[in-house]
PAPA-656496 format. One line per 10 residues: for each residue x, y, z of C-alpha. Coordinates in steps of 0.5 Angstrom, whole numbers, plus 500, padded with zeros to 3 digits. Example, Ala and Ser with C-alpha at 12.3 -4.5 7.8 and 13.67 -1.06 7.14 Angstrom:
BEGIN
525:491:516; 527:498:514
This chain:
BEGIN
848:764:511; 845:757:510; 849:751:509; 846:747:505; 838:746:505; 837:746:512; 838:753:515; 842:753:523; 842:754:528; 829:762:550
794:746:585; 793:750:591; 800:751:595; 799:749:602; 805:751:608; 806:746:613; 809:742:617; 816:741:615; 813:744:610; 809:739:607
810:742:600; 806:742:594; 807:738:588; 814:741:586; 818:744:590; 824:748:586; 831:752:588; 834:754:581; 840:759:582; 841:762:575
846:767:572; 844:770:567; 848:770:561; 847:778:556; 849:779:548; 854:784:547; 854:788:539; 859:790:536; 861:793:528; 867:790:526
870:793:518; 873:788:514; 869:783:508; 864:776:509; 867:770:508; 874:771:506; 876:778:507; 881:780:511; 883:779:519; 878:784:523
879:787:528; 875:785:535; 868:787:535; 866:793:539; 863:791:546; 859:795:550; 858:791:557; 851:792:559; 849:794:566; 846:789:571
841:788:576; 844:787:583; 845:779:585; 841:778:591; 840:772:596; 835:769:594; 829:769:600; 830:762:604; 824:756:601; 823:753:609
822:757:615; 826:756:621; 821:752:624; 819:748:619; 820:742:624; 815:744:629; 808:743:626; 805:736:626; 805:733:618; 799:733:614
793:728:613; 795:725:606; 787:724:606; 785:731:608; 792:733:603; 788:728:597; 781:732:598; 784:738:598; 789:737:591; 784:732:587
778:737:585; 784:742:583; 788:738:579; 781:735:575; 780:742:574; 779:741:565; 783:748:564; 789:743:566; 787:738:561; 787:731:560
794:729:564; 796:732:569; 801:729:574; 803:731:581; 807:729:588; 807:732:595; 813:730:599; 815:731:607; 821:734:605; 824:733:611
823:725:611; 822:724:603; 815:720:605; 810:721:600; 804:724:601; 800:726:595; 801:723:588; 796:722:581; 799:718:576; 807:720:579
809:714:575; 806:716:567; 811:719:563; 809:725:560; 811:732:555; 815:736:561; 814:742:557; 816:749:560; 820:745:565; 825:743:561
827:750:562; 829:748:568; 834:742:566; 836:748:561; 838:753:566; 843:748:569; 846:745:563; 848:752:562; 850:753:568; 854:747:569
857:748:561; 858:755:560; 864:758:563; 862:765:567; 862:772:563; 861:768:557; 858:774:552; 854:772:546; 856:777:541; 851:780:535
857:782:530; 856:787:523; 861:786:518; 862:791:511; 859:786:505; 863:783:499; 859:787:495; 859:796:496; 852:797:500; 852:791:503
853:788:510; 853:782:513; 849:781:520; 852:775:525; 848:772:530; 852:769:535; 846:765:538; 843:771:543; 835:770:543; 834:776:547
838:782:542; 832:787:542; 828:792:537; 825:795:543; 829:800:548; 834:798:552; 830:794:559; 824:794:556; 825:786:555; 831:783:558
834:787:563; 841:789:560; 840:786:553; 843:788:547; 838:793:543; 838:793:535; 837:801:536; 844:801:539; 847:796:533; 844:801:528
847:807:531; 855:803:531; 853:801:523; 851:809:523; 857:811:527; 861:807:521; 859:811:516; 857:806:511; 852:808:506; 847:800:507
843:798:500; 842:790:502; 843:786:508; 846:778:509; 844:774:515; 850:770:517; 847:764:522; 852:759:522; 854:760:528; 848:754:529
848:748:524; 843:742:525; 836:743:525; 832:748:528; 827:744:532; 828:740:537; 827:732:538; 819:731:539; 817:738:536; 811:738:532
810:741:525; 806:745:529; 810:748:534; 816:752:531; 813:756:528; 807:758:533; 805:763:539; 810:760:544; 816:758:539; 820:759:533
826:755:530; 831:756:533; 837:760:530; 843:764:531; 841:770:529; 834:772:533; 832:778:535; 825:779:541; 826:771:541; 824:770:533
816:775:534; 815:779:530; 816:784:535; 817:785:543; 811:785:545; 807:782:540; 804:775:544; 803:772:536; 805:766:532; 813:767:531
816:769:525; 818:762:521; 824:765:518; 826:770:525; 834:770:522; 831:773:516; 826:778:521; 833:780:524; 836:783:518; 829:787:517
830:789:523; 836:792:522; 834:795:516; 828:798:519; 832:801:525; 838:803:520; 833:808:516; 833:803:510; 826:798:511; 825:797:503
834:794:503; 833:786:500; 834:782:506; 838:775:505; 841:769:508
């Protein structure tokens, strides 16, 4: 539900000597974080206590140790020509399918000595590597096993229920794996709201978990929604496309896409959505 007017809220690489490492050289160790779904009775706002959702614990790939960045002997060999190192990255780095702004660095990560750089210093967008800065903020925020639950609740009204996020992107209308390994799926919500015995005629998309806005500082109009971004919501479902696999612009209402996703999966696709 929406409080408010606003609604709330995923160059050539060269090895040498001391591993003479291209550009940027990143180790990023990241657990990964998975939804659980659950059915919980009981009435939205103002209904009586409920119980705790059901949680199905998904099964997860093995951790592995991740394959050592440097080689034993990085050491040994002699470091590279910064000019023969230029020669090499320059022509690369103008190619025009990077665009017009392109940074690098190349850094002797054995001495820090620099040797290759093109416009180090400019500030620009860091796009997809934001990512990276992210990932860690999570990790260092997050308590461990931390779950993110997508909940049904029977509705204030007969027919009615009520989806809500609990802010997990990767819930999926696809089979369980096919997108996220170990993801929580719609098919498997559905089956528990099935399982309940509830004949469904309406869904409310609950989303407030998340408050503020739904975009980040600096976003564009035209980046939420586009092919690489949705408003960011609490109820989501395949990261606000309009399927698992489809590479198209995101759905600009993805809480919304959501309930008519469970509504689909339910056997009820004409059910009026709502949040």
């Amino acid at each position: 539900m929406r409080p408010g007017e606003r609604r709330p809220v995923t160059a050539p690489v060269y090895r040498r000597r001391r591993i003479a490492v291209g550009a940027l050289v990143l180790l990023l160790v990241a657990a990964a974080t998975f939804a659980v779904i659950g059915l919980v009775g009981g009435t939205d706002p103002g209904g009586s206590t409920t119980p705790a959702p059901v949680a199905r614990t998904p099964q997860l790939p093995p951790v592995v140790d991740p394959t050592p960045v440097l080689a034993a002997d990085a050491g040994a060999e002699p470091v590279p020509d910064p000019a023969l190192l230029a020669g090499m990255l320059a022509p690369e780095l103008s190619d025009p399918r990077l665009g017009g702004r392109v940074n690098g660095q190349v850094l002797d990560v054995a001495t820090g000595d620099v040797l290759f750089e093109q416009s180090a210093d400019r500030a620009v967008i860091p796009a997809s590597t934001a990512k990276l800065a992210t990932a860690l903020a999570v990790e260092s925020a997050v308590p461990a096993g931390l779950r993110l639950s997508t909940i049904v609740r029977t509705g204030a009204v007969p027919g009615q229920i009520v989806l809500v996020g609990g802010g997990d992107p990767t819930l999926s209308s696809a089979a369980e794996g096919n997108t996220y390994p170990g993801s929580a799926t719609v098919a498997d919500l559905a089956a528990q709201v099935a399982a309940g015995g509830l004949p469904v005629s309406a869904i409310l998309v609950d989303s407030t978990r998340f408050s503020g806005p739904t975009t980040g500082p600096g976003w564009g109009q035209g980046d939420a929604p586009s092919r690489y971004a949705a408003p960011i919501m609490a109820t989501m479902v395949d990261g606000g496309r309009f399927g698992p696999v489809d590479d198209g612009v995101r759905s600009g209402e993805p809480d919304l896409e959501a309930g008519r996703a469970l509504a689909a999966a339910l056997g009820v696709p004409t059910a009026p959505v709502s949040a």
